[in-house]
N, C-alpha and C positions, 0 to 999 in steps of 0.2 A: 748716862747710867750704864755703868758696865755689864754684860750677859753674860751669864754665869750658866755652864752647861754642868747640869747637874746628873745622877747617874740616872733621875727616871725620863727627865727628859732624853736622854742618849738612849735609854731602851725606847723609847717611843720613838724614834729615829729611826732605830734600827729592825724596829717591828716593821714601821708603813715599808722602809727597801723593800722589808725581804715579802712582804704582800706583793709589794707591785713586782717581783722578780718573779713572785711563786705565780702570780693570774698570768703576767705576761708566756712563764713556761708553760704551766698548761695549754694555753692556747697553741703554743709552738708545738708541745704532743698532741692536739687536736689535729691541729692541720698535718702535722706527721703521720696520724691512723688511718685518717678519713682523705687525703688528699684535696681538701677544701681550704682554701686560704680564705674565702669571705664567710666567717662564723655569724657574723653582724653587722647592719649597716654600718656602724660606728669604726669595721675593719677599715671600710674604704669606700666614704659613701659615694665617690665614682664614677667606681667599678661595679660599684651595687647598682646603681644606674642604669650602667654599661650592660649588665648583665641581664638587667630584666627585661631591657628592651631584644636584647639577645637572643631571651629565652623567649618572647612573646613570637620573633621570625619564625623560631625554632619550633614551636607547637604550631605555625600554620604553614609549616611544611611540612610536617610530617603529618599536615590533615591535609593536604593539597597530593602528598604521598599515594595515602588513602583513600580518597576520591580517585582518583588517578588508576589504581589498580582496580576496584570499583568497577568503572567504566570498561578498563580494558577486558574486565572478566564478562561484564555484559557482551560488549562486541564480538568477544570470543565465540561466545555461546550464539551469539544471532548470526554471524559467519558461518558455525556449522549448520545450524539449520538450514539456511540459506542455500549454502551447498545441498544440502540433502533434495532441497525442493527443486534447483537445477537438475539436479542427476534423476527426479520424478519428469522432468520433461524430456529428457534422453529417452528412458525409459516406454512414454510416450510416444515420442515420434517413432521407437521400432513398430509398436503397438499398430498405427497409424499404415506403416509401410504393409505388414502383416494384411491389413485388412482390407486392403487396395485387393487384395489375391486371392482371399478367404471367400468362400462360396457354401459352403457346407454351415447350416446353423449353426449344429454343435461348437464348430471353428468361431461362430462370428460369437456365439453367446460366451465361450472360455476368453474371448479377447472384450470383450464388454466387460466381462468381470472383474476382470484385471484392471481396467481401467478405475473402474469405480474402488477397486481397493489403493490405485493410485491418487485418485482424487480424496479418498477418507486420509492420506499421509500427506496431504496437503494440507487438508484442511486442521489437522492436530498441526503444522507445522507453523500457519498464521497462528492458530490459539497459546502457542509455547509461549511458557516463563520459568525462572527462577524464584531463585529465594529473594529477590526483592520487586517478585511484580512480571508483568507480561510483556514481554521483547516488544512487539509488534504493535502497540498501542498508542505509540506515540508520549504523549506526558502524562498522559491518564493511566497508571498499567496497574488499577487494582481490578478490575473487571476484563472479561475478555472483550479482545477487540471486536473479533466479528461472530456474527448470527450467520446461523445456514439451513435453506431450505432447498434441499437435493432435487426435490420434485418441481421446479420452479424449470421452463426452460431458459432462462437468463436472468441475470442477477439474483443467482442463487446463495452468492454471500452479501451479507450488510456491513457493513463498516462503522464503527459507533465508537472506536476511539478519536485520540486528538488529531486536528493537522500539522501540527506543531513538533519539528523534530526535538528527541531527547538530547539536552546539551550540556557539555562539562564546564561550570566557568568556577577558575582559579584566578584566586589575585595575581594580578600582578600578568595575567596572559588572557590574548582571546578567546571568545565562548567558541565552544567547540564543540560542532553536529560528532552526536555520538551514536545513535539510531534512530533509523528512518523507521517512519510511520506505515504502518500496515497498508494504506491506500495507496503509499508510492510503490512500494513492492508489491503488489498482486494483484494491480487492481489499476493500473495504469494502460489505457487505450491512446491508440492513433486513430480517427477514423480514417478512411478510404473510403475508396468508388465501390458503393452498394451491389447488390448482386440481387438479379430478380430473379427467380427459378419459376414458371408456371407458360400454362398455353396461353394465359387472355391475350398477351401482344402487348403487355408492360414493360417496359424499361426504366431505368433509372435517370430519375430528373435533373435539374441541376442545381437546385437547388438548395441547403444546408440541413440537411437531416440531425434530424438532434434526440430518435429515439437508440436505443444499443442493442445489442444482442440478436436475435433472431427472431422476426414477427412473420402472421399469417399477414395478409392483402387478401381479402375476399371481396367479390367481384359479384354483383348484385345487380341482376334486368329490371327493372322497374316499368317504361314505356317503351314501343315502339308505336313508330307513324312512317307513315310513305308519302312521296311525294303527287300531288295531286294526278288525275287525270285518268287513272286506271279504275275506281274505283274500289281498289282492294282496301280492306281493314282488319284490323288486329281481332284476331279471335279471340275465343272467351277466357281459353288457358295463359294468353299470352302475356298480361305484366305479370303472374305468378310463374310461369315454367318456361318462358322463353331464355335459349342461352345466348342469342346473339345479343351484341351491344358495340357502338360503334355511330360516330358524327355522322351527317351526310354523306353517303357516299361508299360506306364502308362497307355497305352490304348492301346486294340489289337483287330486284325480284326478276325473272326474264317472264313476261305472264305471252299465252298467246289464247286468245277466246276463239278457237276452232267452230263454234256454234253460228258465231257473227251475230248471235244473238244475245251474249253473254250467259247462256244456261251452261256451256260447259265448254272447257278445256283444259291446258297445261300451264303448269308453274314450277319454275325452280329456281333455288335459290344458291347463290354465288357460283353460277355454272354446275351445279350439281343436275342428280338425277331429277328426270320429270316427274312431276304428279299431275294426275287427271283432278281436275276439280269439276265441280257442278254448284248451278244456282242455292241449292239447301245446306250445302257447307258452311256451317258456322264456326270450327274449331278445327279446321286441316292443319295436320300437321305437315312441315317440308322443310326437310334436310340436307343441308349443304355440304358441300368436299371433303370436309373436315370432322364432319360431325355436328357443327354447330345448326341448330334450328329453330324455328319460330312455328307459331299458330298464326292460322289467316283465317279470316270472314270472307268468303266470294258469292254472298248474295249479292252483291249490287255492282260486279264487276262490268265494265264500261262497255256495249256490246261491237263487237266488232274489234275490239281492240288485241293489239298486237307490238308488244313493245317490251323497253324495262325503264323499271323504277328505281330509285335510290330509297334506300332505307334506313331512318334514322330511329337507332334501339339506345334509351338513355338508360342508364344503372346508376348504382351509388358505389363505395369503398367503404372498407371497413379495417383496421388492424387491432379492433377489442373484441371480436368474438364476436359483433352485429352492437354491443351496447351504444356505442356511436355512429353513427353514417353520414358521408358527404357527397354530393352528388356528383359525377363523374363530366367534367368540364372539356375532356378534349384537348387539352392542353399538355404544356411539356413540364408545367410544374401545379399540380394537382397535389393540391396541401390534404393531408390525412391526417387527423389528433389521435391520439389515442386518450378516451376520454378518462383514465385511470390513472394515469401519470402525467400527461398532457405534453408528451414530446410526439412529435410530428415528424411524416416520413413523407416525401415528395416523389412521388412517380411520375414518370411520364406518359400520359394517356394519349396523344394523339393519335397511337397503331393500334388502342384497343379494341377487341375483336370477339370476345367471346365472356362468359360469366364464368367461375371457377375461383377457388384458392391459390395461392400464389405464394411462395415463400419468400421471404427478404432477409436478406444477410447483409446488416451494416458491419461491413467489413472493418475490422478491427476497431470494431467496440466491447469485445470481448473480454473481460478480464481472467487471468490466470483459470479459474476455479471455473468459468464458463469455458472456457474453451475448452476443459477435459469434457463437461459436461455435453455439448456440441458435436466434439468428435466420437464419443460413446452413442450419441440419439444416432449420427448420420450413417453407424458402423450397423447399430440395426435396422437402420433405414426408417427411421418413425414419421420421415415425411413424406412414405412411400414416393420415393422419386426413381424414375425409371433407372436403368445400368447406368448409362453415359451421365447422367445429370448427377446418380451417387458416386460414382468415381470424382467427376469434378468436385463436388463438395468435400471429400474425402482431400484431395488436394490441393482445398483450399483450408481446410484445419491444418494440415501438416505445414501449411506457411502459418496457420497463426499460434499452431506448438512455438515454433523457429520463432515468431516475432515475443512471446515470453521467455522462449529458453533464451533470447540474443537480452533482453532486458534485465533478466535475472541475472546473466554474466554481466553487466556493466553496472548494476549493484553489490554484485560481489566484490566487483573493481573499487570500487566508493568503499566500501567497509577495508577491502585490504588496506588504502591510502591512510583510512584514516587510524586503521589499527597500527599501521607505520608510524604516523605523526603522534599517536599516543603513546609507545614506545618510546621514541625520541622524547617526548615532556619527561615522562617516566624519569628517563638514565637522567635527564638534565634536574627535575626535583631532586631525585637522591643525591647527585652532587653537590648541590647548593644544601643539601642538608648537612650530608656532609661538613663541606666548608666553614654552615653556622655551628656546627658542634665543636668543630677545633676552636671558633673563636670565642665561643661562651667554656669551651673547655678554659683555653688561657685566659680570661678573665677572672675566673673561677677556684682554677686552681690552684695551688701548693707548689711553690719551686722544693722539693723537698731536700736537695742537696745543699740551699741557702736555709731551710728551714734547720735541720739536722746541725749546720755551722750554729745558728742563732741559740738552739738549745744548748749548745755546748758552751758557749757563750755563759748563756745563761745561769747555767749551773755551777761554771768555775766563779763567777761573780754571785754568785748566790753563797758558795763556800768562803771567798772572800770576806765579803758581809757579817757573815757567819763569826769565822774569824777573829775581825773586827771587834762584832758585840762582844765577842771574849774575852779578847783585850781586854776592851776599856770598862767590863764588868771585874775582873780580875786585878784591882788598882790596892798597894798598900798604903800602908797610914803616911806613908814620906810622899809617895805619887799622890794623893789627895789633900794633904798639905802644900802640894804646892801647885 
């Protein structure tokens, strides 16, 4: 059957071109305005592919960006503080040197002051945060990290955020410590070899002491006994008011019964001065070298006798204020609880010698906030300790200034490293952003130089067309006859 092209089938012909010429231009002035060559997946489905995956890198780098700086603006911020709270320990140890020399109240009270205004810019420098939360808290930072009680002699701050440092983690790289936790910086001890301050004849044992800070050791007579044969005995004041205390040995009576009958003579105790006693003494008091003395009974002193005795005076310890007590062993590791906490402190009792308070410095267990607190109590002397014994205590704060001010610098070290390494991700995210933007650009966009040829294209073939339909609408009676 032959196909006969008629004039409305040629216009139907020439309608659908010039449609597909006319969507296809637009689209080519689309991509020409907007610089977008993928208007719809059906452009290029791909590159539309290509593109979303593209774009999917590209939104988690430039959230990887964002965390990134983030981070770095935290560190920043806990850097300067950081600093500021070093340059409170400089500050410090002038303090410290000052008061080595300071004699005058007024002098010692203006430099207390100052401390304690140093120690209140410590303590706001732990509690710092920003706009998203508290530096120093570890991963918890909607609450403040630490509690503080000034009047406390040690462990004046509490710590109640996390132990867990705050970390950066980015796909595609390692988690990354971003800020340490309040207990590493202010709050970090070494212990050392203890320090006993006091007359009893205590030393330091050897034992593992595991309470911190600075405790009393009071030193507590409870019995004394003598070794037979003399007949002397403990008076009636004697386990309430006697100060000696001490193993066998440690204390001796020289008695000498001048009567021969035992109604009267001399006694003294550790070489000290004589006392006259007599058979009706129930409570003689006798005082040795030192000061240290005892009550004796010498009704039934042994008659005739002429000699000395050894003297065994037992006590107890204490470091909670009397709430607990352990009885005084003679030994070189003589365990002490403290019944409030229940860390224990090991003295060594063998040389002890007398009853009395004692001060104990577990040397460096101090943390940051104690040890301003320390050196202010020893500048006014609150443990009334004689010159030489306050100047050494004085000189031994000013080493544990030095052993915070030395640890705060090698925290500062740690935060510079790692504010370097964040810098370095930093430059290396933006490039990779970078890199993915040129390539989701070329996938994306418009060659507009080949766009711009196509439209021209387009349009002369569109006038062509044009044309065309002219023609073959334009036909006479002789052209349509044949």
């Amino acid at each position: 059957m032959d196909f006969r092209v008629t004039p409305k089938l040629g216009i139907n012909f020439a309608t659908s071109a010039l449609a597909r010429q006319t969507a296809e231009l637009q689209r080519t002035q689309s991509q020409i305005s907007t610089g977008i060559r993928l208007q719809r997946p059906s452009d290029d489905p791909a590159a539309v592919r290509r593109a979303v995956v593209q774009q999917d890198r590209l939104s988690r780098l430039k959230t990887n960006t964002v965390s990134v700086e983030l981070a770095t603006a935290r560190l920043n911020q806990a850097h300067i503080q950081l600093r500021n709270a070093q340059e409170l320990f400089i500050q410090a140890r002038q303090v410290a040197l000052s008061a080595a020399q300071a004699t005058e109240p007024a002098e010692i009270s203006s430099l207390a002051s100052e401390l304690d205004g140093i120690l209140n810019q410590l303590l706001s420098i732990a509690n710092s945060s920003d706009e998203n939360g508290f530096l120093f808290a570890g991963t918890d930072t909607r609450e403040p990290p630490f509690t503080f009680d000034t009047t406390r002699p040690y462990g004046v701050a509490v710590y109640s955020g996390t132990q867990a440092d705050s970390q950066l983690h980015i796909t595609g790289d390692i988690s990354r410590e971003v800020l340490t936790p309040g207990s590493t910086v202010f709050q970090v001890v070494g212990r050392d070899e203890p320090v006993i301050v006091g007359d009893s004849g205590i030393r330091p044992g050897s034992g593992t002491n595991t309470a911190i800070g600075y405790r009393t050791l009071t030193v507590t007579h409870s019995l004394t006994t003598f070794a037979p044969g003399s007949g002397i005995a403990a008076g009636t004041s004697s386990a309430a008011s006697d100060t000696i205390v001490g193993g066998p040995g440690t204390h001796q009576l020289q008695i000498t019964d001048t009567s021969g009958t035992g109604a009267f003579g001399t006694v003294s105790l550790n070489g000290g001065g004589v006392i006259h006693f007599t058979s009706t003494d129930t409570d003689l008091k006798v005082t040795g070298p030192n000061g240290e003395f005892t009550f004796l009974d010498t009704t039934g002193i042994t008659a005739g006798f002429d000699g000395t005795i050894d003297v065994t005076a037992e006590g107890t310890l204490s470091i909670d204020g009397g709430l607990s007590e352990v009885p005084i062993t003679f030994a070189d590791n003589n365990a002490v609880t403290d019944s409030s906490d229940g860390s224990v402190v090991y003295p060594d009792t063998t040389d002890i010698r007398r009853t009395g308070t004692n001060s104990v410095e577990l040397i460096g267990t101090t943390d940051a906030f104690d040890v301003l607190v320390a050196l202010r109590d020893d500048l006014l002397n609150t443990r009334g300790l004689e010159t030489q014994h306050r100047l050494d205590a004085l000189n031994r704060r000013i080493a544990d200034v030095d052993r915070v001010d030395n640890h705060l610098l090698s925290q500062i070290g740690v935060q510079s490293v790692s504010l370097q390494q964040l810098d370095r991700l930093q430059t290396r995210t933006e490039d990779q952003t970078l890199d993915q933007e040129v390539r989701y650009s070329d996938t994306i966009s418009a060659d507009l130089a080949a766009a711009a040829v196509r439209m021209q294209e387009l349009l002369n073939l569109q006038q062509f067309t044009m044309a065309a339909v002219s023609r073959l609408l334009s036909q006479n009676l002789l052209q349509y006859l044949q």
